[in-house]
C-alpha positions in Angstrom: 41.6 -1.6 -2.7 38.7 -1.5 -5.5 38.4 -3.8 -8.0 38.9 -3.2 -11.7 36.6 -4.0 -14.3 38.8 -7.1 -15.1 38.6 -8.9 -11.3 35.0 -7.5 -10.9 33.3 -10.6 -9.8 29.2 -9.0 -10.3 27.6 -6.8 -12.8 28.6 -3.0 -11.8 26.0 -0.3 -12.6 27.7 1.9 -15.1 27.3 5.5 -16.2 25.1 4.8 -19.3 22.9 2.9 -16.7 22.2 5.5 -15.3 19.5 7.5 -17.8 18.6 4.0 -19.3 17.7 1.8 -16.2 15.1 1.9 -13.3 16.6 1.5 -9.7 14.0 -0.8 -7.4 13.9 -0.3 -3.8 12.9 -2.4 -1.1 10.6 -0.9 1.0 11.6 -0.7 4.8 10.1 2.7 6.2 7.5 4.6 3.3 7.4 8.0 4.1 11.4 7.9 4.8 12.3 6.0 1.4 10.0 8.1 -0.4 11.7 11.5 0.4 15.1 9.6 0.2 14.0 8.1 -3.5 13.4 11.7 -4.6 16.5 13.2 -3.4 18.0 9.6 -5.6 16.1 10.9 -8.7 17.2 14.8 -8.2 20.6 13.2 -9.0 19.5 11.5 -12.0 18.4 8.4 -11.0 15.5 6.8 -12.2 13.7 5.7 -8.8 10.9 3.0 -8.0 9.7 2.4 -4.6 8.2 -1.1 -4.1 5.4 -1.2 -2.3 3.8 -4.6 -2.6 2.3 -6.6 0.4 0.8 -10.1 1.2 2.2 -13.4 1.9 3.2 -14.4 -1.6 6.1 -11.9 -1.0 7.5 -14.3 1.2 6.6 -17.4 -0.5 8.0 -16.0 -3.8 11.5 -15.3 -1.8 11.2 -18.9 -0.4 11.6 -20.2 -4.2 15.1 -18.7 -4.4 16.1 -18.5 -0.6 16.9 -21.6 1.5 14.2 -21.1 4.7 17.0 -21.4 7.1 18.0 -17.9 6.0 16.9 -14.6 8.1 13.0 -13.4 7.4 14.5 -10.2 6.5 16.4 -11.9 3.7 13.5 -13.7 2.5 11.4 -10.6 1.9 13.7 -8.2 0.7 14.8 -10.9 -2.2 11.0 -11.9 -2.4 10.5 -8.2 -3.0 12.5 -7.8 -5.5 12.1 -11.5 -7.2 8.3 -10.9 -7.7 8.6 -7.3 -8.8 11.2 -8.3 -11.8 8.7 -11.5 -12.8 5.5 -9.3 -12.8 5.9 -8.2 -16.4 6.1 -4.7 -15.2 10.1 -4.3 -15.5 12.5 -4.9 -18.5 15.4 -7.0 -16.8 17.6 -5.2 -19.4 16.4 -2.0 -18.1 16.5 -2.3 -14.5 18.7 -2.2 -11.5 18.2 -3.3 -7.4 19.5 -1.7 -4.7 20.7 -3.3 -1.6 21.2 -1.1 1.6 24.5 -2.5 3.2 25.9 -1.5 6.7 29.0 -3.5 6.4 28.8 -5.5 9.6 28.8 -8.9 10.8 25.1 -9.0 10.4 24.1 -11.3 8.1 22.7 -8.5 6.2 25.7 -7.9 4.7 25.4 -11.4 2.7 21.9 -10.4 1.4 23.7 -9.0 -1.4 25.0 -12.4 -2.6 22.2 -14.4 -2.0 19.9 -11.8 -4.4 22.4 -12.4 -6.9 21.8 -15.8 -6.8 18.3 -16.1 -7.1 18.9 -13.3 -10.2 20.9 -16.2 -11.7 18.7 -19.3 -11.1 16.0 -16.6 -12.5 17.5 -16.2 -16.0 17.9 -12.5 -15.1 21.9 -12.7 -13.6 22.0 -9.6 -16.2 20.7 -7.1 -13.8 23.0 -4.6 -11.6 22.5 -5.0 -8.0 24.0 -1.7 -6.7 25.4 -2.1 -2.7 24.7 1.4 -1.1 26.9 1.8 2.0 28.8 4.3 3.4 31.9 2.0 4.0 32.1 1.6 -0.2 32.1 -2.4 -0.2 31.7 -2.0 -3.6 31.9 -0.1 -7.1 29.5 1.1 -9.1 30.7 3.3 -11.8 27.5 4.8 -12.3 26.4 5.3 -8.6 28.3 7.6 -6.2 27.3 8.4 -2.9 28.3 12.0 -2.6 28.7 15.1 0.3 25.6 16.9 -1.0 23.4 13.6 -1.8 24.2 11.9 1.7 23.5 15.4 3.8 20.0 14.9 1.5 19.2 11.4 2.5 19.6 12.0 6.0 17.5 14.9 5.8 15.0 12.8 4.6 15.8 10.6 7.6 15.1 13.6 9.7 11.8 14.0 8.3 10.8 10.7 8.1 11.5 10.1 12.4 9.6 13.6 12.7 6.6 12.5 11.0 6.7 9.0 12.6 6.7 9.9 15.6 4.1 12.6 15.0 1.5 10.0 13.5 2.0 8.0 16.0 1.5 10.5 18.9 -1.7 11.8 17.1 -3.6 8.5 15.6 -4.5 6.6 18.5 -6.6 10.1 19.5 -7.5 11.4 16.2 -11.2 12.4 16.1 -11.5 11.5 12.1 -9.7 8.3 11.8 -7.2 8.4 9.3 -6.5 11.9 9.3 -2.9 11.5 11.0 -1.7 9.3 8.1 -3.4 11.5 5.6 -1.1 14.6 7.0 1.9 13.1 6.9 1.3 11.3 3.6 0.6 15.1 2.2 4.0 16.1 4.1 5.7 13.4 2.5 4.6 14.2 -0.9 5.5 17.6 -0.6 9.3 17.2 1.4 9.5 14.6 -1.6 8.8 17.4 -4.1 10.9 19.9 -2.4 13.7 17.6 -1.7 13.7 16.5 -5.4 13.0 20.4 -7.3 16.3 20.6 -8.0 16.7 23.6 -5.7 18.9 23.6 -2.8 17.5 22.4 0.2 19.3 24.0 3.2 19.1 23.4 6.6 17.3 26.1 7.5 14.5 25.2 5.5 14.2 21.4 7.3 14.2 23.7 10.9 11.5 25.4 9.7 9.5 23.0 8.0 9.8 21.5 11.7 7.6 24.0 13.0 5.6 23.9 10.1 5.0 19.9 10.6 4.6 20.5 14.1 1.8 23.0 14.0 -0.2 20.9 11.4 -0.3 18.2 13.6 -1.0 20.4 16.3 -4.2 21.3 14.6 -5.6 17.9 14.0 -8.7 17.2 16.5 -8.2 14.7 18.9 -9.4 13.1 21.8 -7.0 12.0 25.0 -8.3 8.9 26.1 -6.2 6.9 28.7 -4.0 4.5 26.1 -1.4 2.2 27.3 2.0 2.7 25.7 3.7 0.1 24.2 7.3 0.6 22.2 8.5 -1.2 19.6 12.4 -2.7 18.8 13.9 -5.2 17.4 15.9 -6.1 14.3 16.1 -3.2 12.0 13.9 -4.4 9.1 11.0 -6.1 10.9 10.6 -3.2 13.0 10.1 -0.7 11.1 8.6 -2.7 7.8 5.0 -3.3 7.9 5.9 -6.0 5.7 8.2 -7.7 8.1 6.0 -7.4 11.4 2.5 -8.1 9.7 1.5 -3.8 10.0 2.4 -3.9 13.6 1.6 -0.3 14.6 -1.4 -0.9 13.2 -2.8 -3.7 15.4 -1.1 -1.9 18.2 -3.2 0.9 18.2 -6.2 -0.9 16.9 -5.9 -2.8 20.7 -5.6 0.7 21.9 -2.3 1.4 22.6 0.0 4.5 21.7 3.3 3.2 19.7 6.7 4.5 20.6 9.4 3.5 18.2 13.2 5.1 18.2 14.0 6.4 15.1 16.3 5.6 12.2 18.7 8.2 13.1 19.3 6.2 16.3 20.6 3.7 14.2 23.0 5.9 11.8 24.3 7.5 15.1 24.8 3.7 16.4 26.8 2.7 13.1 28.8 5.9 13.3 29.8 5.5 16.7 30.4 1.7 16.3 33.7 2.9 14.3 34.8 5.0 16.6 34.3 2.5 19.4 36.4 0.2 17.3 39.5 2.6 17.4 39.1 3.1 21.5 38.5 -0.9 22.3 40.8 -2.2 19.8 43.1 0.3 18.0 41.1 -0.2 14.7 39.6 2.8 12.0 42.7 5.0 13.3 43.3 6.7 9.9 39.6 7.2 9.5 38.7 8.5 13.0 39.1 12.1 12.5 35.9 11.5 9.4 34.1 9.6 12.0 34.0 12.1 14.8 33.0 14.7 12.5 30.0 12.8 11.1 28.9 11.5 14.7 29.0 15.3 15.7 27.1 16.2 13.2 24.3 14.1 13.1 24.4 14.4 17.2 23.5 18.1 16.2 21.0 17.6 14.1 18.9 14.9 16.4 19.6 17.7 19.1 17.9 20.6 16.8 15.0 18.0 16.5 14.7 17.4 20.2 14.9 21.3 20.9 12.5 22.7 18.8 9.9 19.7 19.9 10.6 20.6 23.8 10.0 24.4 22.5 6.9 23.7 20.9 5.4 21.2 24.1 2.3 19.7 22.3 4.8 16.4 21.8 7.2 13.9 23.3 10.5 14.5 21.1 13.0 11.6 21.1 15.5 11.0 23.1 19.0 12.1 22.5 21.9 9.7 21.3 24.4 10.6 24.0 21.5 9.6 26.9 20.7 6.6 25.5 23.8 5.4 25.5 24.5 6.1 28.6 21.3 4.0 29.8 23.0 0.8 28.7 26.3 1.4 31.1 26.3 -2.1 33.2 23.7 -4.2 31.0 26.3 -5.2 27.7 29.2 -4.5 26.5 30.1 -1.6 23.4 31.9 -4.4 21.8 28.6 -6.2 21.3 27.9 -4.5 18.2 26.9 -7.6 15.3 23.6 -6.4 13.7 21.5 -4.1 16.4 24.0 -4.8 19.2 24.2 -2.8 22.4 21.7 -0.9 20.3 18.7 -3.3 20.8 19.4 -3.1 24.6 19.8 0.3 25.0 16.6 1.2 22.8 14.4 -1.0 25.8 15.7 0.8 28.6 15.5 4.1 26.4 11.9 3.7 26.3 11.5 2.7 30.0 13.2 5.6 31.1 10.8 8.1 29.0 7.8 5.6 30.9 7.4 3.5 28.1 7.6 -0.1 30.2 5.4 -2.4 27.8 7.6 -3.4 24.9 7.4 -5.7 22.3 10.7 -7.1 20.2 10.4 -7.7 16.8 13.0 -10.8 16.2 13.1 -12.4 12.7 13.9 -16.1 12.9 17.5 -16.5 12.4 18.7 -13.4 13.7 21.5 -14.6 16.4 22.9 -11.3 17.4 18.8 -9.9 17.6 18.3 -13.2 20.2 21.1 -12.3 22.7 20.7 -8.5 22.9 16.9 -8.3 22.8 15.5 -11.8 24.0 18.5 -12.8 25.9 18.7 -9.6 27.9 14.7 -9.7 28.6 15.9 -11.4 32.0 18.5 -8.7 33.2 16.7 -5.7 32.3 14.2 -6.8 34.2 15.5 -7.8 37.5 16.3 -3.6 37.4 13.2 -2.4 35.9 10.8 -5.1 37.8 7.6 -2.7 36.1 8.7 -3.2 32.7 6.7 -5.3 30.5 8.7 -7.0 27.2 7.1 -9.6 25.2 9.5 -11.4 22.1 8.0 -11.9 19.2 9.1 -13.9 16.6 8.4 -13.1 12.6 9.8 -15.8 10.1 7.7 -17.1 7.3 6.1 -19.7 8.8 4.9 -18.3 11.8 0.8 -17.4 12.2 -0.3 -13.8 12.4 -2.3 -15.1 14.4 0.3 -16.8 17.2 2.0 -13.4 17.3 -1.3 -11.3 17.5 -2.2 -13.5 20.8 0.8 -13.5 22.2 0.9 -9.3 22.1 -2.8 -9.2 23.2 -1.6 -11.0 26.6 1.0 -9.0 26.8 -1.6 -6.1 26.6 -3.6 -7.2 29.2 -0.8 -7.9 31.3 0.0 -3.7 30.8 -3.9 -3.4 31.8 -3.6 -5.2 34.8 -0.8 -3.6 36.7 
């Protein structure tokens, strides 16, 4: 049951919010939360992206966040925290945005904790809006509708298209830069599309599929021998350059080729979660029908993306949902499902099965659930898959760049060697 404006116990984000304030967003993937931020502002939003870097991010999220907390935690309030005191924001004129999945992740707590550190600020005045899908909370002013969530995941779509596009092309490119160039110009201009104000159908993401494909296609390159190394982990420090110190980057600056799942792995993992809740233990039974339908559909749509790479051949598309999940049959449970979950597991023997057998998992330091299904099933996977290669690293804020740099450079050379 929602709360009414009496029992509320934060500050909602109200209609009239909405044409006066600006809505900050952490920054966990770029060239996703850009065409996602666009599709926001199509419906009126006023959108910012946060793109800061650097270690006082984390040092500034330290002030407000005790350091046992999760890394993730830290950064994402940092984030936020040093955006609203650098002068550049009015904190009567601007909202936050928290991305919530609902779970027992601690994730789920982030919310709270930014609030607090917006009170011990002076600045407890400012809306933080939770965006989930399971409505944990109301905001007047923000609504998650039919047409703006089809949108965003379009913009998910994208975004895992060009991700894995760059990195299939930069580890070969002949000009350096030139991958990330192209999809930077494809972001800007699904961005502009998505955010027109014309309608974007479905038809038009197929064929700006081809149209992304073919461009790609066309950059020079060189195949040189590169070892492959994928990359999992907890959501946030695996796919945020912030969280894992630009990752990808070093990896292919040792010479490797990056493979990382996509995003939509995850949606599809959340979606099915619910539906797995009703099957193990009677739960979401009034909501299944919803669920099924939204787990079919976004099956579909990874499937389109999968057939129209295979048709094209110049790259490796991803892998589809329904596979992966089938990969993790007699290594955990379904019911292991706090934070990443049977996900984590499943994405390392997903990636050994396409021949992907170096690996490296992102962990942020308090991240229990991230522990047991990445670093604590290292050991089983193994014993099956005795030519994979998985190296844990850890990413809290007072770990060295450099510590985790070594550690992946020996894991490197291990992938040289055999």
């Amino acid at each position: 049951m929602k709360r009414t404006n009496r029992e509320r116990t934060y500050v909602p984000f109200t209609e009239e919010m909405k044409s006066t304030h600006t809505i900050l967003v952490p920054n966990m993937l770029p060239m996703h939360f850009k065409i996602i931020g666009k599709v926001m502002e199509k419906e009126g939003y006023h959108v910012k992206l946060l793109e800061t870097y650097g270690p006082h991010i984390a040092e500034t999220g330290l002030k407000y966040v005790h350091n046992d907390t999760c890394y993730p935690a830290i950064l994402v309030i940092g984030q936020f925290m040093d955006a609203l005191k650098s002068g550049e924001y009015d904190p009567d004129k601007v909202a936050l945005v928290q991305f919530q999945t609902g779970g027992g992740c601690r994730a789920s707590n982030y919310i709270h904790l930014l609030r607090k550190a917006l009170k011990n600020a002076g600045m407890g005045q400012v809306p933080v809006i939770s965006l989930s899908m399971t409505g944990l909370e109301d905001h007047p002013g923000f609504r998650l509708t039919l047409p703006l969530i089809m949108r965003m995941m379009y913009g998910v779509l994208y975004g895992d298209l060009l991700m894995s596009l760059v990195n299939q092309t930069k580890p070969y490119e002949v000009e350096k830069g030139s991958a990330q160039a192209l999809a930077d110009r494809w972001t800007d201009r699904l961005a502009e599309e998505m955010g027109n104000g014309e309608r974007h159908s479905y038809r038009m993401v197929k064929a700006n599929y081809r149209r992304i494909l073919d461009d790609f296609a066309a950059l020079p390159v060189e195949k040189t021998d590169k070892v492959m190394v994928g990359v999992v982990g907890e959501i946030f420090v695996k796919y945020s350059p912030l969280g894992n110190n630009n990752l990808e980057q070093f990896l292919v600056d040792e010479g490797a080729e990056v493979v990382i799942p996509g995003l939509l792995d995850f949606c599809l993992y959340c979606v099915y979660n619910n539906i797995l809740d009703y099957r193990l233990y009677g739960m979401q039974k009034k909501v299944q029908f919803a669920y099924k339908i939204a787990y079919r559909y976004l099956l579909n749509k990874e499937r389109d993306m999968i057939d129209i790479m295979r048709q094209d051949g110049r790259f490796m598309p991803p892998t589809l949902f329904t596979h992966t999940i089938s990969l993790v049959q007699g290594y955990i449970g379904m019911g292991v499902k706090m934070g990443e979950g049977w996900l984590l597991t499943a994405e390392m023997l997903e990636l050994a099965d396409k021949g992907v057998n170096n690996i490296v998992c992102t962990q942020p330091f308090g991240c229990l659930p991230n522990h047991i299904c990445g670093k604590g099933m290292m050991k089983p996977i193994k014993a099956k898959n005795p030519n994979i290669n998985i190296v844990a690293i850890d990413y809290d804020a007072g770990a060295t760049k450099v510590n985790q740099e070594n550690r992946i450079k020996l894991m490197l050379a291990n992938a040289r060697g055999m």
